[in-house]
N, CA and C atoms as a LAMMPS dump frame, in Angstrom:
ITEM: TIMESTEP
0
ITEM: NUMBER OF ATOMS
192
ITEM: BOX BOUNDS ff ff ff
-5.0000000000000000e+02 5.0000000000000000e+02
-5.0000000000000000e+02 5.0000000000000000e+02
-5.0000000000000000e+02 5.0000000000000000e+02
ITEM: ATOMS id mol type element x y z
1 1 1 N -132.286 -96.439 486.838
2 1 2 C -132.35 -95.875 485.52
3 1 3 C -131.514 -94.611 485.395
4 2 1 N -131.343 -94.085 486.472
5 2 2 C -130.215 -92.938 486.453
6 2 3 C -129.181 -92.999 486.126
7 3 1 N -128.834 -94.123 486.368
8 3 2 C -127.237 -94.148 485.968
9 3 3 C -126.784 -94.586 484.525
10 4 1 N -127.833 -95.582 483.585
11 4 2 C -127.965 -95.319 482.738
12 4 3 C -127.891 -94.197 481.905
13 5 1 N -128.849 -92.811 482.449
14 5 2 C -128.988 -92.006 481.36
15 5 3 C -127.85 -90.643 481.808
16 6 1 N -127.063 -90.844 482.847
17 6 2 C -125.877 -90.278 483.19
18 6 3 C -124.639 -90.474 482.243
19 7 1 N -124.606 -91.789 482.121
20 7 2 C -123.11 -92.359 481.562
21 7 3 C -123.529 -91.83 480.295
22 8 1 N -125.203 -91.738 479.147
23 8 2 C -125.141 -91.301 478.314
24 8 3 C -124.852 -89.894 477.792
25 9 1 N -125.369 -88.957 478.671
26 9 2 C -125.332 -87.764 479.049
27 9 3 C -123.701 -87.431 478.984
28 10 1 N -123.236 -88.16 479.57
29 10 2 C -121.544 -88.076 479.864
30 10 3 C -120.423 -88.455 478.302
31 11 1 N -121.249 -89.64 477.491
32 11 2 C -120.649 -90.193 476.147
33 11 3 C -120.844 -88.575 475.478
34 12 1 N -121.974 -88.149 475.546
35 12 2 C -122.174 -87.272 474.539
36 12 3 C -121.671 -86.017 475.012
37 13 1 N -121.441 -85.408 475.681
38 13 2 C -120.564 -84.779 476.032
39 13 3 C -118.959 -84.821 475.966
40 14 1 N -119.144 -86.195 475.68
41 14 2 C -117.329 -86.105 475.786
42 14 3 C -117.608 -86.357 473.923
43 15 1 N -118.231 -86.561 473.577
44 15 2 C -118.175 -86.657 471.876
45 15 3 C -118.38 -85.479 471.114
46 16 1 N -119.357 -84.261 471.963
47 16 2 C -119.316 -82.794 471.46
48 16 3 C -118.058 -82.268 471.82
49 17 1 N -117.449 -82.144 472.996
50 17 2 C -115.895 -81.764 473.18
51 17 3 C -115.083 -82.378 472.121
52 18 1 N -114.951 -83.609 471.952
53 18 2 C -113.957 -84.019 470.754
54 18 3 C -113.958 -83.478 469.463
55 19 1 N -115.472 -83.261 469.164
56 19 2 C -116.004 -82.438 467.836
57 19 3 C -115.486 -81.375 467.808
58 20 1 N -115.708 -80.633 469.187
59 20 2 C -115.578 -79.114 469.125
60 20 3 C -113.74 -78.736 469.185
61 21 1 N -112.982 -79.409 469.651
62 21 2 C -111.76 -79.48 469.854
63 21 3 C -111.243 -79.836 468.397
64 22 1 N -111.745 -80.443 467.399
65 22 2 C -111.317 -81.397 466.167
66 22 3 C -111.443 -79.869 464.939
67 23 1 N -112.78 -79.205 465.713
68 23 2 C -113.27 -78.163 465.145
69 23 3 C -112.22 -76.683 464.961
70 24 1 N -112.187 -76.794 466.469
71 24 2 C -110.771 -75.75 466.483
72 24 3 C -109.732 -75.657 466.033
73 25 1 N -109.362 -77.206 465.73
74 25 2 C -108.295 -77.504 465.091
75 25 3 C -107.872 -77.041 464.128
76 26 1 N -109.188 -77.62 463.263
77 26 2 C -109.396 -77.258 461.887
78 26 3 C -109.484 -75.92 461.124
79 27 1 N -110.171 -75.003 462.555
80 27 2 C -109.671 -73.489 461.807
81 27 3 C -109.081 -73.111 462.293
82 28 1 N -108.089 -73.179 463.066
83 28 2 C -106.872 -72.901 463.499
84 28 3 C -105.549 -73.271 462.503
85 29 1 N -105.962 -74.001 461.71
86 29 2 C -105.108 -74.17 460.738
87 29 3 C -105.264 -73.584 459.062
88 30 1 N -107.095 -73.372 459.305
89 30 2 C -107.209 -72.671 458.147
90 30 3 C -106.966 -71.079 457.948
91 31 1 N -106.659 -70.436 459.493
92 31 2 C -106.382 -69.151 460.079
93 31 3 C -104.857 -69.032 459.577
94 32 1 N -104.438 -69.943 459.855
95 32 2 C -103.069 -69.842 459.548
96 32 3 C -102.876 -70.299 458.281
97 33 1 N -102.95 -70.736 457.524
98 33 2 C -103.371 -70.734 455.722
99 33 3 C -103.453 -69.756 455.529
100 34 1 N -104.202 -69.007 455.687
101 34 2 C -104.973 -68.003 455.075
102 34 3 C -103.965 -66.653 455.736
103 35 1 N -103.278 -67.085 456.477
104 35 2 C -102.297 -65.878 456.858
105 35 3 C -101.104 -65.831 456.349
106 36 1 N -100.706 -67.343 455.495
107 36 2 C -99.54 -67.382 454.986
108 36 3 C -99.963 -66.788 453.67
109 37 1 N -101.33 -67.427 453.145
110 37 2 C -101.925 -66.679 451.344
111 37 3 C -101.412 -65.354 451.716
112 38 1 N -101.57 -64.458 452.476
113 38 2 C -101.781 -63.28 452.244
114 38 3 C -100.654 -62.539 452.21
115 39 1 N -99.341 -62.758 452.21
116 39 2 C -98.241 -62.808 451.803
117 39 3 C -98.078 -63.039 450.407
118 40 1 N -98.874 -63.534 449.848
119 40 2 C -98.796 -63.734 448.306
120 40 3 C -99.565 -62.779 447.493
121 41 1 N -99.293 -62.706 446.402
122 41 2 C -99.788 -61.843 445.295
123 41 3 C -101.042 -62.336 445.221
124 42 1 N -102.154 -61.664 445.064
125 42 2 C -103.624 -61.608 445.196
126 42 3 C -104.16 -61.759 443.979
127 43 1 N -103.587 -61.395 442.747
128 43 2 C -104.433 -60.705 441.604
129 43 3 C -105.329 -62.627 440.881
130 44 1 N -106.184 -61.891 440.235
131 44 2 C -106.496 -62.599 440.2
132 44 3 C -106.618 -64.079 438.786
133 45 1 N -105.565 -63.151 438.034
134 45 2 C -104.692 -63.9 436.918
135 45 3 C -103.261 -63.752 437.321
136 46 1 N -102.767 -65.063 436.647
137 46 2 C -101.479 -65.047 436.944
138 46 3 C -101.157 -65.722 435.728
139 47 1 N -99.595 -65.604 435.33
140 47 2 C -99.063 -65.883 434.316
141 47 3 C -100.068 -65.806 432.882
142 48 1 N -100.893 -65.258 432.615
143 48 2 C -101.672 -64.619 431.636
144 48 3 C -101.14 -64.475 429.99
145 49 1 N -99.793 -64.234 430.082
146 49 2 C -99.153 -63.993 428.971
147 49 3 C -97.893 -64.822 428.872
148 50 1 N -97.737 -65.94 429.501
149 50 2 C -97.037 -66.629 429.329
150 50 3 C -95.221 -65.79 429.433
151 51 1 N -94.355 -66.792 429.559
152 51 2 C -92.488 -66.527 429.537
153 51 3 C -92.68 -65.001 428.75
154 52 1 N -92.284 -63.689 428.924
155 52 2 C -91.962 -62.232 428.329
156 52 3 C -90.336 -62.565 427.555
157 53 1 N -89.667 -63.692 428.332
158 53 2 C -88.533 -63.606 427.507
159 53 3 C -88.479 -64.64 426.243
160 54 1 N -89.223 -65.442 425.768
161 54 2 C -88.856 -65.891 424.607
162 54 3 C -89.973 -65.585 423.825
163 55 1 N -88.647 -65.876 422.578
164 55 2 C -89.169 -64.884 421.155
165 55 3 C -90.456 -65.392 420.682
166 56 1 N -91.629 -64.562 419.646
167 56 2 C -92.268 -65.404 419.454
168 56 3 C -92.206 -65.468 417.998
169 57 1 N -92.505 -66.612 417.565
170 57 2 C -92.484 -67.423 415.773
171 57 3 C -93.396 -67.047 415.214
172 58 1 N -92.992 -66.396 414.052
173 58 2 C -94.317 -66.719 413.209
174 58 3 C -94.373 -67.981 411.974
175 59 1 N -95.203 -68.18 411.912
176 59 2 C -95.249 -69.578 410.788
177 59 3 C -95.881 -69.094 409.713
178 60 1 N -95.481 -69.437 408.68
179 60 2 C -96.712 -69.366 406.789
180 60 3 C -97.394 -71.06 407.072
181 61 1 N -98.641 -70.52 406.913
182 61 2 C -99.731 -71.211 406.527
183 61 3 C -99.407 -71.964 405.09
184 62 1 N -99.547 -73.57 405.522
185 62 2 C -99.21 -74.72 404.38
186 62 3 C -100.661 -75.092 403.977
187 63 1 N -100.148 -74.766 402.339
188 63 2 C -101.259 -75.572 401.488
189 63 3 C -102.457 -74.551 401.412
190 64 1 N -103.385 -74.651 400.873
191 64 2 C -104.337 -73.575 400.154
192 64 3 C -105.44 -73.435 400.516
């Protein structure tokens, strides 16, 4: 019966390493995301007021 609950002992171990390795991965890449964002402008509106260079129209109101 030992060797049974060895080889299981052993699956699951090698299935928490894969997790934990899959894991690292994953914020190891969100570390680096988040290091390229921060190079960027932060605020927290952007383009708010739309193109500054074109003109704006006014229209008359049709009909009564």
């Amino acid at each position: 019966m030992s060797g049974g609950a060895s080889s299981s002992d052993d699956s699951r171990e090698a299935l928490r390493r894969r997790f934990k390795e899959a894991l690292d991965r994953k914020n190891g890449k969100q570390a680096d995301q988040a290091a390229a964002d921060e190079s960027k402008d932060q605020g927290k509106v952007h383009d708010a007021h739309g193109p500054a260079h074109s003109q704006r129209q006014f229209r008359r109101k049709s009909g009564g």
